[in-house]
C-alpha positions, 0 to 999 in steps of 0.5 A, a space after each residue: 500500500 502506498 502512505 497517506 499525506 499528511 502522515 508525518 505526525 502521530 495523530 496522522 499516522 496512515 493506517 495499515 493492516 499486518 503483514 503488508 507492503 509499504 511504498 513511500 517517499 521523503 518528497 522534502 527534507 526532514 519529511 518523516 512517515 507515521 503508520 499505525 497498526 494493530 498487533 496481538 500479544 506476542 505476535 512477532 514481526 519483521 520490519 525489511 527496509 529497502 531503498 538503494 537496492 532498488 536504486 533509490 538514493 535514501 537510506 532509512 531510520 525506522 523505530 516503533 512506538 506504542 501510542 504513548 511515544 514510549 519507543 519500542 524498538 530501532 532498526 539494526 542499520 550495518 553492511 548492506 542491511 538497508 534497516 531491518 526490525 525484528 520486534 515481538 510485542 509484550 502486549 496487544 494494542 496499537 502501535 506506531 512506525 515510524 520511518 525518516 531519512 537517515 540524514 533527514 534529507 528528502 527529494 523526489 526521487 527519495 523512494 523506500 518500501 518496507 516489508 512487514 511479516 510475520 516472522 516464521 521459523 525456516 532457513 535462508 541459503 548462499 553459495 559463494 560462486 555465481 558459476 561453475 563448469 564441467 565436461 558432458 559426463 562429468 561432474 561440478 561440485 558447489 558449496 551451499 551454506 544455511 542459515 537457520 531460524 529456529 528450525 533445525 531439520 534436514 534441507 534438500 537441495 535440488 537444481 533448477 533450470 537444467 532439465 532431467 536427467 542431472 545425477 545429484 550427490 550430497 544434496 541434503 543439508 543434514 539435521 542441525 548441520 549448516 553446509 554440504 558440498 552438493 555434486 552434480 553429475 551432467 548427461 550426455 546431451 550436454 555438448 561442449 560450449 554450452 551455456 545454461 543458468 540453474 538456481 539452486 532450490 532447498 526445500 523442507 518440512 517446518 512444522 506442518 509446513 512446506 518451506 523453499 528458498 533460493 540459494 542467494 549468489 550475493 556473496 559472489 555478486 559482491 566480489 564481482 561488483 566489489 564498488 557497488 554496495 547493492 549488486 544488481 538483485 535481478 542477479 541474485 540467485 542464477 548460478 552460470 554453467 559451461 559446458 567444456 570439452 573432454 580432458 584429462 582430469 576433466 572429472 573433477 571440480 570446477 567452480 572452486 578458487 
């Protein structure tokens, strides 16, 4: 949903529901945001800014306050974290979120979004490298890290975009263990000099509930763009494949450093 002028006092803070998407702006300096939601008692959520990522110029402040202007929680602002909140409320009642320009400068152009979720047990993925490569028959190894919240059973992995018939290894990240060395085995009708861009999917059972992530290459995106605080998203997650021709040794591992 997109912010209601006049919305930069709290009296006139705009009205959202949970979970939900905002888009605003700081049309003017020292312009600020109020919005106002309804939160159950211990209900957790999550508050994701994003401004430069999305090629926006600003970078966002956001803290929540109960309606009495006692201050509840600040965003946690470092590396590429464009303001994140992860908040759990003691008591049901009204809240208020508040979200200004880091340096109280405003244009425009000044454009953010905030992501508001229920925060759920699950697990994001990474890999260090955004490209491997290997002989028609042969294999490539890549390394797939977890980072786990509250949830601590087995993750299995699976390749996306290559089609049938890729033998897998060591695609599932065990029980409390945050890494494997996933192995894949090419088919035949993989000729030499082709090219082909797969992701890597894990997917598991959290509570009674299917999970899925794609792994992130961001890791590897910011080696590739080392001047650029936010890489390009439309990158994130597409891992590049070649197909090379047969040689000695051409079994082995490629892809590593």
């Amino acid at each position: 949903m997109a912010e209601i002028e006049p919305n930069d006092e709290p009296e006139s803070a705009t009205k959202i529901l949970v979970p939900s998407v905002i888009n605003g702006r700081f049309a003017k300096p020292k312009d600020r945001d109020y919005y106002e939601f309804e939160a159950s008692k211990d209900q957790r959520l999550v508050f994701s800014g994003k401004t430069r990522s999305l090629g926006s110029p600003c970078d966002l402040f956001m803290r929540l306050f109960k309606t009495d202007g006692t201050q509840v929680a600040e965003a946690n602002i470092d590396g590429a974290n464009e303001g994140t909140i992860t908040n759990t409320f003691k008591a049901a009642g009204i809240y208020r979120l508040l979200v200004e320009e880091l340096n109280r400068s405003g244009a425009l152009d000044f454009a953010y979004r905030v992501e508001i979720e229920h925060y759920e047990p699950g697990f994001t993925l990474s890999v260090e490298t955004d490209k491997v490569e290997a002989a028609s028959g042969g294999t490539f190894e890549i390394k797939v890290t977890a980072a786990r919240r509250e949830f601590d059973g087995p993750i299995t992995l699976s390749l996306d975009g290559l089609g049938a018939g890729i033998a897998e290894e060591n695609n599932t990240i065990p029980e409390k263990k945050n890494e494997t060395t996933l192995k894949a085995r090419l088919p035949a009708r993989f000729e030499p000099g082709h090219m082909e861009n797969f992701k890597i999917v894990g997917k598991a059972k959290v509570g009674d509930a299917d999970f899925e992530a794609t792994a992130s290459t961001m890791p590897a995106l910011k080696k590739l763009f080392p001047l650029l605080r936010y890489p390009p998203v439309e990158l994130d997650g597409l891992v590049a494949l070649g197909t090379k021709s047969s040689a000695p040794n051409a079994d082995k591992t490629s892809g590593r450093e």
